[in-house]
PDB file with one MODEL, atoms N, CA, C and O in Angstrom:
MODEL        1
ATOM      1  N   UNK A   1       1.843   8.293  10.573  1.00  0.00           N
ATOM      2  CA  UNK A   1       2.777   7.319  10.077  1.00  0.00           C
ATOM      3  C   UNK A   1       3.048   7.578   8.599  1.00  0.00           C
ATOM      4  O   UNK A   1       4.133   7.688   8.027  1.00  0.00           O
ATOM      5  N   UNK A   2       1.950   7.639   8.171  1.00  0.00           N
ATOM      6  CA  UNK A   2       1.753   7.985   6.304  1.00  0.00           C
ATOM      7  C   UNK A   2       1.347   9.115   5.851  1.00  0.00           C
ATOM      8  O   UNK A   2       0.117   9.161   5.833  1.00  0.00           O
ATOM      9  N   UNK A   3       1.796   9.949   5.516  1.00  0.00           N
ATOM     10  CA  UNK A   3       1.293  11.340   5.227  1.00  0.00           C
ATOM     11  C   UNK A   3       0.213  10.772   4.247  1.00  0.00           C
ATOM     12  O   UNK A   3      -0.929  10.999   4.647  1.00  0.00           O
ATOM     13  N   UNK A   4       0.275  10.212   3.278  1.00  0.00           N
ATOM     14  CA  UNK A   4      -0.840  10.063   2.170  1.00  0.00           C
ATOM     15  C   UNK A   4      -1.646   9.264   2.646  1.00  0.00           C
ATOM     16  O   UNK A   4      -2.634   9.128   1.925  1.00  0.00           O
ATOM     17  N   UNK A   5      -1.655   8.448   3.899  1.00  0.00           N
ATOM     18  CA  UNK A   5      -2.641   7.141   4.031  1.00  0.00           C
ATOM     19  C   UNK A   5      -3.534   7.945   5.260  1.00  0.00           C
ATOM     20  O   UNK A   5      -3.056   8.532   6.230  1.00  0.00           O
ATOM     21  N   UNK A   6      -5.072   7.772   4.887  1.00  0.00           N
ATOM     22  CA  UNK A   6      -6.300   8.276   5.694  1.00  0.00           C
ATOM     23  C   UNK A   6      -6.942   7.076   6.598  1.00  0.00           C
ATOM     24  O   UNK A   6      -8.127   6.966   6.913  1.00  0.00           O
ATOM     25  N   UNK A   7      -5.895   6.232   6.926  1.00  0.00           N
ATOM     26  CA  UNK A   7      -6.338   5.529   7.666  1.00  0.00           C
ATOM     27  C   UNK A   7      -6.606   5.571   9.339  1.00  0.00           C
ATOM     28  O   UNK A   7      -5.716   6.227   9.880  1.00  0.00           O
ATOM     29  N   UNK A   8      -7.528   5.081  10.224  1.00  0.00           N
ATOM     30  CA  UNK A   8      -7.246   5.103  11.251  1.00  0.00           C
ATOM     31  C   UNK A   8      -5.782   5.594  12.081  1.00  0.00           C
ATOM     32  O   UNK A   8      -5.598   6.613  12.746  1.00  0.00           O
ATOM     33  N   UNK A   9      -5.072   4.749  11.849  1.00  0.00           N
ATOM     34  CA  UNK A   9      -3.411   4.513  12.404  1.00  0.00           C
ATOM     35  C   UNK A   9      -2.694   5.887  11.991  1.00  0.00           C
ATOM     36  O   UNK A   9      -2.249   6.625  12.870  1.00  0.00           O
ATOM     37  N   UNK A  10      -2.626   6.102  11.090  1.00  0.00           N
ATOM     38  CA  UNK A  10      -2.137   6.944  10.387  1.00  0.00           C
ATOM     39  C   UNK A  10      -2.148   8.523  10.859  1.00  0.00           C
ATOM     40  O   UNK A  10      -1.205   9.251  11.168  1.00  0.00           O
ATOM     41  N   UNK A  11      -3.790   8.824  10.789  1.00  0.00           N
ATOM     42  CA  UNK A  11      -4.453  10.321  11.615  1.00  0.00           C
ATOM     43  C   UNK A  11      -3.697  10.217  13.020  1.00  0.00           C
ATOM     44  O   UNK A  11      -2.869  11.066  13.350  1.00  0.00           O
ATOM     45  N   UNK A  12      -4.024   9.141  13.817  1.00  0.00           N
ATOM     46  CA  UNK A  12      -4.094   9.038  15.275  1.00  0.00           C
ATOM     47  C   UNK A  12      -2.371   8.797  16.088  1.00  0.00           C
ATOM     48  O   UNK A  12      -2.049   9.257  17.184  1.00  0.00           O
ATOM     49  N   UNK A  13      -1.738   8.194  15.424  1.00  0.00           N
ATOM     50  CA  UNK A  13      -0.314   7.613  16.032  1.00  0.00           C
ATOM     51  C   UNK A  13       1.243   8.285  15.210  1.00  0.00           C
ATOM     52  O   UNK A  13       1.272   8.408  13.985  1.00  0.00           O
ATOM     53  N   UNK A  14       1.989   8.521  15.757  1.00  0.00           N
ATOM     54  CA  UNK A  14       2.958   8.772  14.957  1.00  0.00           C
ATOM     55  C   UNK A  14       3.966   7.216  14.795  1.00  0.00           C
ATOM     56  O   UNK A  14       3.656   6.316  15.575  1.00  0.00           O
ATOM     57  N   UNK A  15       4.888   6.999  14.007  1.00  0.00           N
ATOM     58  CA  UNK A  15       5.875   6.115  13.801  1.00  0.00           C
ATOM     59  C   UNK A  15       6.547   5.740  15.536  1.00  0.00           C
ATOM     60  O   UNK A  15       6.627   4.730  16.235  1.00  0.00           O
ATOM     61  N   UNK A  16       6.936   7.218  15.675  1.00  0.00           N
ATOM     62  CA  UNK A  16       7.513   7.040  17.450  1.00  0.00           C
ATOM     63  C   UNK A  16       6.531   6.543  18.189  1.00  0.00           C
ATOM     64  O   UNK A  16       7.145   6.169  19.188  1.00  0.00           O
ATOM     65  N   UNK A  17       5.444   6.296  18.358  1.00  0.00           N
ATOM     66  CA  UNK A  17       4.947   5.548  19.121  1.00  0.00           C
ATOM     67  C   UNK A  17       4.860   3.864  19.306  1.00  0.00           C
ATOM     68  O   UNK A  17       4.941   3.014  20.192  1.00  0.00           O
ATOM     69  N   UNK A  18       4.582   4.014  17.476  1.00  0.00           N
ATOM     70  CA  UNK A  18       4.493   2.742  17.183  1.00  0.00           C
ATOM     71  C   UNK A  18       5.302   1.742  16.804  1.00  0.00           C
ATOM     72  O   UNK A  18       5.252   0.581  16.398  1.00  0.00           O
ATOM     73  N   UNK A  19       6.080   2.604  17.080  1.00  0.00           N
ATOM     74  CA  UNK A  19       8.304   2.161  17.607  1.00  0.00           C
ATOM     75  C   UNK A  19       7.838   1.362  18.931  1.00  0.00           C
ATOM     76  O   UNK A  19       7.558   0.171  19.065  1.00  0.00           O
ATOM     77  N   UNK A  20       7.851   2.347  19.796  1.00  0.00           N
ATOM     78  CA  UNK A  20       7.559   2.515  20.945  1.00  0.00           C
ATOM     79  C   UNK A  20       6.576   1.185  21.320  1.00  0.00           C
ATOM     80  O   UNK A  20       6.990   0.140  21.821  1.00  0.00           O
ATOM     81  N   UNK A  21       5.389   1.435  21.010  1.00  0.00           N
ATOM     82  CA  UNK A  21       4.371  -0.146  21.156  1.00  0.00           C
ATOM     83  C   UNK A  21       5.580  -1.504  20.997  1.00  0.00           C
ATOM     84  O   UNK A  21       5.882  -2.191  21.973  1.00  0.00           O
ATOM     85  N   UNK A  22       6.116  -1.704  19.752  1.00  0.00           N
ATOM     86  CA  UNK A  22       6.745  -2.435  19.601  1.00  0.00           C
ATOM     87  C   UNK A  22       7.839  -3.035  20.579  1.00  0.00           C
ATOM     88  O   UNK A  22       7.655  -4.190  20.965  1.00  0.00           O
ATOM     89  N   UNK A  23       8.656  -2.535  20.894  1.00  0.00           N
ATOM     90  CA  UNK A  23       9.918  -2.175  21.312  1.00  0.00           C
ATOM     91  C   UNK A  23       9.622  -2.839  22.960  1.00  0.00           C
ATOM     92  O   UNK A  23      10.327  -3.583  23.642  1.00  0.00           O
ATOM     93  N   UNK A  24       7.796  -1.991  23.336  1.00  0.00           N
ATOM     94  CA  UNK A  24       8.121  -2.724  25.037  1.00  0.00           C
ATOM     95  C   UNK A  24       7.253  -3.897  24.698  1.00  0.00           C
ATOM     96  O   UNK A  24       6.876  -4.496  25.705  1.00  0.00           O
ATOM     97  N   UNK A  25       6.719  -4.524  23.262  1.00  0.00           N
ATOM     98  CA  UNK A  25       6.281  -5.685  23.569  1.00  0.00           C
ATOM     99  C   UNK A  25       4.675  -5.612  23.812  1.00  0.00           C
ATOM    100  O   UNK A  25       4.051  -6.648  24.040  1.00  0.00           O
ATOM    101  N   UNK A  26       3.965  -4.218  23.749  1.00  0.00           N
ATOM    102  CA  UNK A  26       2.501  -4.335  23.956  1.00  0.00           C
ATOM    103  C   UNK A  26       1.623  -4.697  22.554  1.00  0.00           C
ATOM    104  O   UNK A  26       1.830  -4.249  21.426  1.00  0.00           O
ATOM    105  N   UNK A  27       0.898  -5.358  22.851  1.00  0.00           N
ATOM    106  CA  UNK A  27       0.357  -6.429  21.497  1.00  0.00           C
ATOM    107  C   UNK A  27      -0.637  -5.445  20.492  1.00  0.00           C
ATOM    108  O   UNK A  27      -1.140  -5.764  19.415  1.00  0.00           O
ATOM    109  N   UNK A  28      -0.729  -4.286  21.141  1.00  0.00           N
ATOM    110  CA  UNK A  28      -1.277  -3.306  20.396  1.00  0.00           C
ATOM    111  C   UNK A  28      -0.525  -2.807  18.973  1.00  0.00           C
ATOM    112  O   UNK A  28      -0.982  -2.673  17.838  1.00  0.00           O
ATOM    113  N   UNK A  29       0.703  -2.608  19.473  1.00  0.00           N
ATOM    114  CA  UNK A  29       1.805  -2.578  18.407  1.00  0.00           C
ATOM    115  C   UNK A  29       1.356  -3.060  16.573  1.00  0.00           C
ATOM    116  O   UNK A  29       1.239  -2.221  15.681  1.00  0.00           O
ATOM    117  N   UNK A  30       1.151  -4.734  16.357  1.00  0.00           N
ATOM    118  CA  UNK A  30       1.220  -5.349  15.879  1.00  0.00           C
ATOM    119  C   UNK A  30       0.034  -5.327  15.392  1.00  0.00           C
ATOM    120  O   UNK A  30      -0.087  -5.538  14.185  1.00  0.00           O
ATOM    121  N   UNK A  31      -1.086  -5.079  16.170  1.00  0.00           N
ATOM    122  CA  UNK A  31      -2.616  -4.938  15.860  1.00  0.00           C
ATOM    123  C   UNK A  31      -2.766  -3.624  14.873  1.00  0.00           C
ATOM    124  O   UNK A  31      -3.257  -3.590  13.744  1.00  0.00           O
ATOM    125  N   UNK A  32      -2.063  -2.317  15.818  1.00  0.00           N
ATOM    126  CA  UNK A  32      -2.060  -1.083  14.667  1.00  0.00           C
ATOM    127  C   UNK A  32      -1.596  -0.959  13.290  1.00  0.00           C
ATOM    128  O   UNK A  32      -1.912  -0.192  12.380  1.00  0.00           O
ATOM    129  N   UNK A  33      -0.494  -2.224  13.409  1.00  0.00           N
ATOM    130  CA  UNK A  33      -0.020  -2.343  11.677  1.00  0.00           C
ATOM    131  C   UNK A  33      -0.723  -2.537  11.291  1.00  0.00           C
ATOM    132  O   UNK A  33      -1.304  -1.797  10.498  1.00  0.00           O
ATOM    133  N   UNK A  34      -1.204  -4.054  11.751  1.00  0.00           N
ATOM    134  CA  UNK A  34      -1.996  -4.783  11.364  1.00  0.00           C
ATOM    135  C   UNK A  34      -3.594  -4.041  10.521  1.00  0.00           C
ATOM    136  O   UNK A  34      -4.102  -4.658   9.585  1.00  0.00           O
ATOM    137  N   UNK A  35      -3.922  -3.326  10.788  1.00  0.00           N
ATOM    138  CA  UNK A  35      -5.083  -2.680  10.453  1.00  0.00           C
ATOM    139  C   UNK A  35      -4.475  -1.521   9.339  1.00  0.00           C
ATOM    140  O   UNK A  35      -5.119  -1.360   8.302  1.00  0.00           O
ATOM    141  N   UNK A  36      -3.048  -0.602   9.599  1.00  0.00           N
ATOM    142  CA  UNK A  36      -2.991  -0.098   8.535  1.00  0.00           C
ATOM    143  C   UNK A  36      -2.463  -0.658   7.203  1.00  0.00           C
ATOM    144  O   UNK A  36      -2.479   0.017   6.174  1.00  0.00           O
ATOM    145  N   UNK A  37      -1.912  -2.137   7.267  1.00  0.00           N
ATOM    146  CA  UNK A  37      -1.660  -2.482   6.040  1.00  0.00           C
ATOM    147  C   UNK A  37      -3.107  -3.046   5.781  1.00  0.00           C
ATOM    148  O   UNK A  37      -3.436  -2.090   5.079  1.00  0.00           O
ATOM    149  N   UNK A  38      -3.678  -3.446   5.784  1.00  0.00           N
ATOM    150  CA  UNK A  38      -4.892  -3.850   5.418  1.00  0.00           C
ATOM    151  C   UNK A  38      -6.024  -2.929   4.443  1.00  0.00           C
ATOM    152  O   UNK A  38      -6.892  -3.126   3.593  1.00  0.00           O
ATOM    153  N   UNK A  39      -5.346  -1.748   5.223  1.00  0.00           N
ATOM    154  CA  UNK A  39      -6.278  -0.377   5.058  1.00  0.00           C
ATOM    155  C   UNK A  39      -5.494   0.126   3.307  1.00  0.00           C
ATOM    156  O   UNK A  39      -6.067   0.445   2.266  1.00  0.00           O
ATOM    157  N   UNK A  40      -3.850  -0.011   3.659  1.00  0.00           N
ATOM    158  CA  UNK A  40      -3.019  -0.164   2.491  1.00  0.00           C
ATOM    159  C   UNK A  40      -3.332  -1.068   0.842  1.00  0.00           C
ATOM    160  O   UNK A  40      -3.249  -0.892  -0.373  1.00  0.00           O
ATOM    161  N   UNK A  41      -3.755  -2.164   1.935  1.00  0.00           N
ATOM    162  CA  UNK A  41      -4.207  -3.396   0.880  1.00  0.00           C
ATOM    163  C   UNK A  41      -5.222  -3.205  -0.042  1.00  0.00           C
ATOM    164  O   UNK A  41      -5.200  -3.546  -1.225  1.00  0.00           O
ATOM    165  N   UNK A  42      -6.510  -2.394   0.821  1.00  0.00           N
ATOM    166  CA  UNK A  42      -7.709  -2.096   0.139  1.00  0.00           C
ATOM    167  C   UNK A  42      -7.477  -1.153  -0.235  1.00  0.00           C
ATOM    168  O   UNK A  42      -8.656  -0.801  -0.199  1.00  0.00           O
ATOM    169  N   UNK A  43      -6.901  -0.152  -0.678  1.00  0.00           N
ATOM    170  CA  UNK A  43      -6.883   0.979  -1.440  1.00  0.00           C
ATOM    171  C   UNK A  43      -6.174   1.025  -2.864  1.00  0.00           C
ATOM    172  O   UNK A  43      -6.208   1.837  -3.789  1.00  0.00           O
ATOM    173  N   UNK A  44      -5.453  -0.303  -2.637  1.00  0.00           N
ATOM    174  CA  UNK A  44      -4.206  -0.451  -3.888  1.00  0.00           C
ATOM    175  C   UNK A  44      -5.061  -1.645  -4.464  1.00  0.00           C
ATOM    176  O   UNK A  44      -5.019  -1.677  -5.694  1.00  0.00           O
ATOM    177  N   UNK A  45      -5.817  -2.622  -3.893  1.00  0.00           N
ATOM    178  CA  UNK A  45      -6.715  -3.230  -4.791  1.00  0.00           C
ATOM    179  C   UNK A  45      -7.755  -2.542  -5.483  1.00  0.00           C
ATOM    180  O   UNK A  45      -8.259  -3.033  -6.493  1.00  0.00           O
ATOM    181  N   UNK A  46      -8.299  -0.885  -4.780  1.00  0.00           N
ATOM    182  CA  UNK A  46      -9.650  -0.973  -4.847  1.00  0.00           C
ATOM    183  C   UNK A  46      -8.961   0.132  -6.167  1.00  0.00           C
ATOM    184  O   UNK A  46      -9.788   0.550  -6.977  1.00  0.00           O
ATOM    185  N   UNK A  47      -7.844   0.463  -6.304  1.00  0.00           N
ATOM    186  CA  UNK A  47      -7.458   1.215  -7.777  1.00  0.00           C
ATOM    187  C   UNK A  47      -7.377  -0.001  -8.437  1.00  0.00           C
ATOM    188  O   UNK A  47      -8.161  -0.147  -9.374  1.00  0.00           O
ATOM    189  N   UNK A  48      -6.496  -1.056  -8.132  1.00  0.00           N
ATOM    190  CA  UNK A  48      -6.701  -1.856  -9.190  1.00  0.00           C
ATOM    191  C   UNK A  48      -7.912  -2.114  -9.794  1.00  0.00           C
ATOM    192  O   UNK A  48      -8.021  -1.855 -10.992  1.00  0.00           O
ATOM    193  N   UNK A  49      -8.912  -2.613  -9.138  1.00  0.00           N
ATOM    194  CA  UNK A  49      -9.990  -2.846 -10.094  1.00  0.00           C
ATOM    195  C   UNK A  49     -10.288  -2.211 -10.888  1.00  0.00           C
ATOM    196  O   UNK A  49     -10.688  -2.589 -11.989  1.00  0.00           O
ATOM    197  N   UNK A  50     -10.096  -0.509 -10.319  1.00  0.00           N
ATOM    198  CA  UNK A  50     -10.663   0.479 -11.058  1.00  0.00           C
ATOM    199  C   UNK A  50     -10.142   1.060 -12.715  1.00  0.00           C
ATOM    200  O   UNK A  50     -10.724   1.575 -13.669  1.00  0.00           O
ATOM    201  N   UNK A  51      -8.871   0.687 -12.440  1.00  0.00           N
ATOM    202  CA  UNK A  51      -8.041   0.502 -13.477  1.00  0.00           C
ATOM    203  C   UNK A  51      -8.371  -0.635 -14.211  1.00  0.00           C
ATOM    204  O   UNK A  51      -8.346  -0.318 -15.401  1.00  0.00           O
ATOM    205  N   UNK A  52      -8.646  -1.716 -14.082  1.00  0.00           N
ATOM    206  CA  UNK A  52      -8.980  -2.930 -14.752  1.00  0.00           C
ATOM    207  C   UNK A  52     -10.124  -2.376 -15.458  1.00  0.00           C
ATOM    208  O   UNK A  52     -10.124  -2.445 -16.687  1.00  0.00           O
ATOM    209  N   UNK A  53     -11.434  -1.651 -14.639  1.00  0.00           N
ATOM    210  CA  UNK A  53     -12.718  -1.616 -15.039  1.00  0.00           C
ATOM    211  C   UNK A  53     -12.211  -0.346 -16.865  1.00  0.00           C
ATOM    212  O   UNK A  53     -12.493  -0.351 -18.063  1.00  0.00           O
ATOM    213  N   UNK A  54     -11.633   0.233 -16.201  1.00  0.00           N
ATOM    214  CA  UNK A  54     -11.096   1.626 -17.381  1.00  0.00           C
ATOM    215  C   UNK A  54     -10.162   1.157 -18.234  1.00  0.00           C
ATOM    216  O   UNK A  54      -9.674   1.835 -19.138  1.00  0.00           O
ATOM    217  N   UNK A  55      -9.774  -0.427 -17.901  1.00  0.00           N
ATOM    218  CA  UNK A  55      -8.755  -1.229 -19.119  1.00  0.00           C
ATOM    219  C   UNK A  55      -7.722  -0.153 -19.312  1.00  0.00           C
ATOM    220  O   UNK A  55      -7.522   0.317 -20.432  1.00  0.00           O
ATOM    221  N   UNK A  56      -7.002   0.285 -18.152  1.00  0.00           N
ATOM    222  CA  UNK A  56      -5.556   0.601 -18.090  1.00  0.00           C
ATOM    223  C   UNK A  56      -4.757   0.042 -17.606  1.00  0.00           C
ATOM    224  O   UNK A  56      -5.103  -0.846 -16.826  1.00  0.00           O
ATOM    225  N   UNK A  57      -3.216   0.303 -17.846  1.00  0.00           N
ATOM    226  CA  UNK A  57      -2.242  -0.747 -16.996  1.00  0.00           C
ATOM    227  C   UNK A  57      -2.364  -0.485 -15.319  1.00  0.00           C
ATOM    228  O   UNK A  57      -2.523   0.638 -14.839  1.00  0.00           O
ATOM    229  N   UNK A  58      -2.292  -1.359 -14.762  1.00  0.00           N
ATOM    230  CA  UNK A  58      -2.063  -1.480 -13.333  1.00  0.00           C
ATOM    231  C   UNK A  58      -0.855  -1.850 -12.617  1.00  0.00           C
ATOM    232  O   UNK A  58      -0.345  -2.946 -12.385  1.00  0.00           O
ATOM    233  N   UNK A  59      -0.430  -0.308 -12.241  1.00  0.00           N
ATOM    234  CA  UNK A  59       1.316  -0.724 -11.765  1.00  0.00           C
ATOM    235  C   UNK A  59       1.056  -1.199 -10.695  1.00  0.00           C
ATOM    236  O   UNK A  59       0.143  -0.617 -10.111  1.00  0.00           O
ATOM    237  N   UNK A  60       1.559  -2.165 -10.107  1.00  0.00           N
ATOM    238  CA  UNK A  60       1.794  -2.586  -8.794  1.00  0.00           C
ATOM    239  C   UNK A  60       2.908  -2.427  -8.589  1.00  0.00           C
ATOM    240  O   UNK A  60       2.726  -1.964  -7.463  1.00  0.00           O
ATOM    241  N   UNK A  61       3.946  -2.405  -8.696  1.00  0.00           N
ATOM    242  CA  UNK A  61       5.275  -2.112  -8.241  1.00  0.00           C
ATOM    243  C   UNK A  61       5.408  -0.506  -8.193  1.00  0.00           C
ATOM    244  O   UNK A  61       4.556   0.248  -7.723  1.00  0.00           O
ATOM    245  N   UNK A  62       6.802  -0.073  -8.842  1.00  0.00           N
ATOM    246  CA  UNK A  62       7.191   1.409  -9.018  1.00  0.00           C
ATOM    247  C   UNK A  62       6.586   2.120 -10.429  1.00  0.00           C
ATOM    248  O   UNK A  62       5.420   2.355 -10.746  1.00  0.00           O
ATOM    249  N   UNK A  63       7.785   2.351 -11.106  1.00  0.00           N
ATOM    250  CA  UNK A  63       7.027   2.605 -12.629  1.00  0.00           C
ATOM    251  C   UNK A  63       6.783   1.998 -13.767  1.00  0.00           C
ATOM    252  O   UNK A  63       7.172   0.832 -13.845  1.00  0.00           O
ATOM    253  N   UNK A  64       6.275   2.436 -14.626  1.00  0.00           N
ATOM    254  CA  UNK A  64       6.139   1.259 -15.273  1.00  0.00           C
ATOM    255  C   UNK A  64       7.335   0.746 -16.087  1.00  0.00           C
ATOM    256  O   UNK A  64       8.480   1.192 -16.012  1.00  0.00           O
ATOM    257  N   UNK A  65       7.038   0.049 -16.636  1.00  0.00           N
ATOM    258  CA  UNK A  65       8.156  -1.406 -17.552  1.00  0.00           C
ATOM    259  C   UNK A  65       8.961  -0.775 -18.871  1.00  0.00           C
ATOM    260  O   UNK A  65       9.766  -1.476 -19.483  1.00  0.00           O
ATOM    261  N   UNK A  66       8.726   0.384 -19.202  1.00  0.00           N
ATOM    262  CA  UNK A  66       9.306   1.285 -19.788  1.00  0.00           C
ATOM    263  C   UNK A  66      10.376   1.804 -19.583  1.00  0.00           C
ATOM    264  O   UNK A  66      11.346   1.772 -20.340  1.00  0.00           O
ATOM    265  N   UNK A  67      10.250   2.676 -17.860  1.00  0.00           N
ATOM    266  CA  UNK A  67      11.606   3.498 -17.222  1.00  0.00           C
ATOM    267  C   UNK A  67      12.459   2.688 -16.366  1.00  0.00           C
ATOM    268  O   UNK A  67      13.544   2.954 -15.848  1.00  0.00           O
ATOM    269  N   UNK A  68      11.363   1.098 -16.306  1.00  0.00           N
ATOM    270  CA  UNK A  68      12.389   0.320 -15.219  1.00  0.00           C
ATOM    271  C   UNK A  68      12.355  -1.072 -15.252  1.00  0.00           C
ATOM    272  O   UNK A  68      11.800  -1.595 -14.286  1.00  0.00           O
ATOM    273  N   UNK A  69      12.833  -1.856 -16.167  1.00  0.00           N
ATOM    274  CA  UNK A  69      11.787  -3.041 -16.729  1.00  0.00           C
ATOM    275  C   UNK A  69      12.106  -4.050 -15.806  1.00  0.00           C
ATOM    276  O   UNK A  69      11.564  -5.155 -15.818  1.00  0.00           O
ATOM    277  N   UNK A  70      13.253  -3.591 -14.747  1.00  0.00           N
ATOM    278  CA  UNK A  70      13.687  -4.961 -13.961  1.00  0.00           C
ATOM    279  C   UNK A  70      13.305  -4.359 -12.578  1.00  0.00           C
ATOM    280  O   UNK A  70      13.932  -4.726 -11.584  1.00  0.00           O
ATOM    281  N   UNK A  71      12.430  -3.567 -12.490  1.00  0.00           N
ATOM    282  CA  UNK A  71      11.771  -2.628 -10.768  1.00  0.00           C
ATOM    283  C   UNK A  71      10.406  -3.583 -10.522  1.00  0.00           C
ATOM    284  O   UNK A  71      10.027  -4.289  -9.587  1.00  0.00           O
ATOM    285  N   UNK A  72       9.742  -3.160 -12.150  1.00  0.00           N
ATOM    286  CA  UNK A  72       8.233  -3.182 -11.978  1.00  0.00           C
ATOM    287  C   UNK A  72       7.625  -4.766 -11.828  1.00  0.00           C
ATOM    288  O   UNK A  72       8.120  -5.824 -12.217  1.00  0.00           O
ATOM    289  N   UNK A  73       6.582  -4.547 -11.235  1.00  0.00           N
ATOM    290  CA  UNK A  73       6.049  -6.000 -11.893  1.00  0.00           C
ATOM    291  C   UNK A  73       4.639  -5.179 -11.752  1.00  0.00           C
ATOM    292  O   UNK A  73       4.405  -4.528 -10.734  1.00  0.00           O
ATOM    293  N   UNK A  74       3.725  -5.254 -12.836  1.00  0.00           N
ATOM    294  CA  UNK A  74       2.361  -5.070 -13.136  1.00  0.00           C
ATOM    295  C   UNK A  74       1.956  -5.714 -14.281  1.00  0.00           C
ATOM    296  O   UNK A  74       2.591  -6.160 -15.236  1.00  0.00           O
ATOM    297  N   UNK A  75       0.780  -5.681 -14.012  1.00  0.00           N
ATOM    298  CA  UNK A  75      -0.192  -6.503 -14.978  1.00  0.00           C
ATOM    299  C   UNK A  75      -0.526  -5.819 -16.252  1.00  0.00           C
ATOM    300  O   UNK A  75      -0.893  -4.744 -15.776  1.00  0.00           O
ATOM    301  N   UNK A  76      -0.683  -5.655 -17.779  1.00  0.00           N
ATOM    302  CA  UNK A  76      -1.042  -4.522 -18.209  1.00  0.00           C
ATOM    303  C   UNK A  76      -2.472  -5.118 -18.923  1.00  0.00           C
ATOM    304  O   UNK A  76      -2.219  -6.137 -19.566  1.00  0.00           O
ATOM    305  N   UNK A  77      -3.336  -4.887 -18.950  1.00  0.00           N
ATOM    306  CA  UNK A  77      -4.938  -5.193 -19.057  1.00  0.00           C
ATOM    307  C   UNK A  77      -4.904  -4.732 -20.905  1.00  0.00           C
ATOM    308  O   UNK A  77      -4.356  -3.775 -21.453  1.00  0.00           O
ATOM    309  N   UNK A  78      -5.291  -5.260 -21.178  1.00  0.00           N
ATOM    310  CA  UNK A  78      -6.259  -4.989 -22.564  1.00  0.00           C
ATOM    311  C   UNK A  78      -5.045  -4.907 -23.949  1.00  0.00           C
ATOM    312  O   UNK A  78      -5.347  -4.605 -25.103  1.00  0.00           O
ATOM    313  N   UNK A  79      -3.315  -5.346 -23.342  1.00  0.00           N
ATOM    314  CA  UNK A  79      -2.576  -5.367 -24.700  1.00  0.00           C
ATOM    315  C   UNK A  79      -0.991  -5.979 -24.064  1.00  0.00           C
ATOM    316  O   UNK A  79      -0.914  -6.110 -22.843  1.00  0.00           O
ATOM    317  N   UNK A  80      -0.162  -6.220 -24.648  1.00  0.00           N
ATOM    318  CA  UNK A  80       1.145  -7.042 -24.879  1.00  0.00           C
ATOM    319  C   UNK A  80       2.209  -6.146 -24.134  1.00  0.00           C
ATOM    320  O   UNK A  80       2.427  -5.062 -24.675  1.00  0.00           O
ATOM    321  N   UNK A  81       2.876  -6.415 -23.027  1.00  0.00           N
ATOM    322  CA  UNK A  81       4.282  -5.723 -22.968  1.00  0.00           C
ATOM    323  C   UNK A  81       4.912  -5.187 -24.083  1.00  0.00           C
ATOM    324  O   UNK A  81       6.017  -4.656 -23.973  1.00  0.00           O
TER     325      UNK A  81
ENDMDL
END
C-alpha cells in the first residue's frame, strides 16, 4: 500500500485488494486500515517525541512555515515562529 510504511498491511496487501475488501463489503477491509493508520499514528508520534526530546521543530503537516506558511501546521519546541 505504502512503499515507506513497514507495517503489517503494507508488506502483505496491495491497494487493489484493499479496494477490493472494501468495495464487496468484507469487514476485513476496514480492520486492515484500521491497523495501518494506527501503525501510521505511532511512527509520526514516536518522531515527534523524538524531536521534542532533541528540542527541534516538529513538522506535522508538509514543510515547514518558511516555504509554506499557510500548508504547515507544526509545533516548533524551544523558540518563536
Amino acid at each position: 500500500m505504502d512503499e515507506e510504511c513497514s507495517c503489517f498491511v503494507c508488506k502483505r496487501y496491495t491497494r487493489g485488494y484493499l479496494h477490493h475488501l472494501f468495495k464487496s463489503g468484507a469487514s476485513s477491509g476496514p480492520q486492515l486500515l484500521t491497523y495501518h493508520n494506527i501503525a501510521y499514528m505511532m511512527r509520526l508520534t514516536r518522531g515527534m517525541r523524538q524531536a521534542i526530546i532533541e528540542d527541534r521543530c516538529v513538522h506535522v503537516g508538509f514543510a515547514c512555515c518558511r516555504e509554506c506558511p499557510f500548508l504547515c501546521t507544526h509545533i516548533l519546541v524551544g523558540a518563536e515562529r
